[in-house]
C-alpha positions as CSV (number, residue, x, y, z in Angstrom):
1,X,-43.6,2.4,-24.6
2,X,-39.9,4.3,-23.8
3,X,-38.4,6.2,-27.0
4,X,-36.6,4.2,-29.3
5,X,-33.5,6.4,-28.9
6,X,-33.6,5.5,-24.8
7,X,-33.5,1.6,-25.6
8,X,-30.5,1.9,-27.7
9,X,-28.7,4.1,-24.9
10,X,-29.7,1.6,-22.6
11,X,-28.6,-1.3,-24.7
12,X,-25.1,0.4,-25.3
13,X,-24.6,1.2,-21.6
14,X,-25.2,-2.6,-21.4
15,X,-22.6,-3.7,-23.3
16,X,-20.1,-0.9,-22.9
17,X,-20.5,-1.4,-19.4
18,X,-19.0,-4.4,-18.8
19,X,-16.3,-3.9,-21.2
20,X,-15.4,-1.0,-19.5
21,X,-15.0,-3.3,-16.2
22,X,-13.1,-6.1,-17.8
23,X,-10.8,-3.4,-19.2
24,X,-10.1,-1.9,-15.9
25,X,-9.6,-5.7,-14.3
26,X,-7.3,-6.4,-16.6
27,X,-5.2,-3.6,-16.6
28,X,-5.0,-3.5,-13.0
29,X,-3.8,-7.8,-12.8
30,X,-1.1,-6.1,-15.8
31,X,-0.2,-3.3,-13.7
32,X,0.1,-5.2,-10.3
33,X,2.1,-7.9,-12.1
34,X,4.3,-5.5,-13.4
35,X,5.4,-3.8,-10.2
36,X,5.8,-7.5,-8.2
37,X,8.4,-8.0,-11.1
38,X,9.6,-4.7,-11.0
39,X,10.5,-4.8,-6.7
40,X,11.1,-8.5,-6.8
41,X,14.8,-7.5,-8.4
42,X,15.3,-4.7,-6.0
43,X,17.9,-4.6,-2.9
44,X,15.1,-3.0,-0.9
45,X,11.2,-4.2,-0.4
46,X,8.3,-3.7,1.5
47,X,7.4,-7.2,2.9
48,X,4.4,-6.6,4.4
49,X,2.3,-3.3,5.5
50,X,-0.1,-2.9,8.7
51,X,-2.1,0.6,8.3
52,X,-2.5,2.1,12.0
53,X,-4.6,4.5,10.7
54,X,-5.2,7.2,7.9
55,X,-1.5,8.6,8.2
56,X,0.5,5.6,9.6
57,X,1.3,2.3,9.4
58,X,4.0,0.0,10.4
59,X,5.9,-2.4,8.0
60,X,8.3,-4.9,7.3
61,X,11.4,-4.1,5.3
62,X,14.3,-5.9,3.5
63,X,16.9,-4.3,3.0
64,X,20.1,-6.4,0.9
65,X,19.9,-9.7,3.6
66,X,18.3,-7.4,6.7
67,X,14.6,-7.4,8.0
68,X,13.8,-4.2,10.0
69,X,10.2,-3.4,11.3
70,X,9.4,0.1,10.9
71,X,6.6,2.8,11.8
72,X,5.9,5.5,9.3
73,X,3.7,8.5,9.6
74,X,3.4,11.9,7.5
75,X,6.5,13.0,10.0
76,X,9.3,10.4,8.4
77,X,9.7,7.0,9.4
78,X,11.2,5.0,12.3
79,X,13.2,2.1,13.4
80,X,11.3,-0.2,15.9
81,X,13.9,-2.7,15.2
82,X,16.2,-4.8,13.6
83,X,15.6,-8.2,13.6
84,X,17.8,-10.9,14.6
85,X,18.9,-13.5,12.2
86,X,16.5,-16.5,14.0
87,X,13.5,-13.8,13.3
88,X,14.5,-13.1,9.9
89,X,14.8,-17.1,9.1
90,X,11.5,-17.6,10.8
91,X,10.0,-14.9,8.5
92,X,11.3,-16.1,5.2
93,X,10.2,-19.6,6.0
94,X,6.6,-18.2,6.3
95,X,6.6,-16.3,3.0
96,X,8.1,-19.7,1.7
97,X,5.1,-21.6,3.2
98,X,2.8,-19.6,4.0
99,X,0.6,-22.4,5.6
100,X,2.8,-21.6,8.4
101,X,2.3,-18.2,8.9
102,X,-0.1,-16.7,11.3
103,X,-2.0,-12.7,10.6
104,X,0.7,-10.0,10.3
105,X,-0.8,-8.7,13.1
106,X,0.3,-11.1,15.2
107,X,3.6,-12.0,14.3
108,X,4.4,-8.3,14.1
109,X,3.8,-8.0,17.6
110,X,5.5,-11.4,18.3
111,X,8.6,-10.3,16.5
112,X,8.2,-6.8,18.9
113,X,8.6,-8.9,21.8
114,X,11.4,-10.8,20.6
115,X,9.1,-14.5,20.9
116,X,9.0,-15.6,17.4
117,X,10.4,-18.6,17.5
118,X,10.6,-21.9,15.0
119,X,8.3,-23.8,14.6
């Protein structure tokens, strides 16, 4: 037979262990909701992020009414390009729907090569 004292640690790990979980869940839905609000109002977002590796990824940015794709790494960040207003359309109909959208892979190297068209 175990200790009474170990049962009752055991039985209060149970218990404060899953509350300690539920906690953490819901303060990260809180906290993710919170900044989705927070750079939904803003003149300038991160649309969507591709991680290259460890210290770079590529994204896509709006900026007021402009879509840019850009590569950052620890050494800054740079323009790949600009897109055109038929790319930018494209992409905010696929945000809209996003049954129509493909991975971001993808279109980000369709909208590279300039071949993202309409559907």
């Amino acid at each position: 037979p175990m200790p009474p004292n170990i049962v009752g640690q055991i039985i209060k790990l149970l218990i404060a262990l899953p509350l300690v979980i539920l906690l953490a869940y819901v303060s990260l839905r809180l906290t993710s909701k919170y900044f989705y609000f927070q750079n939904h109002n803003k003149k300038m977002q991160v649309i969507e992020r591709l991680s290259v590796n460890n210290k770079s990824s590529i994204c896509i940015v709006k900026i007021l009414d402009d879509y840019m794709v850009v590569g950052i790494s620890e050494n800054g960040f740079d323009l790949i390009k600009t897109l055109d207003d038929d790319e930018a359309e494209t992409l905010e109909m696929q945000y809209e729907d996003p049954s129509k959208s493909g991975s971001f892979t993808n279109n980000l190297k369709k909208l590279i090569k300039g071949k993202l068209k309409h559907d």
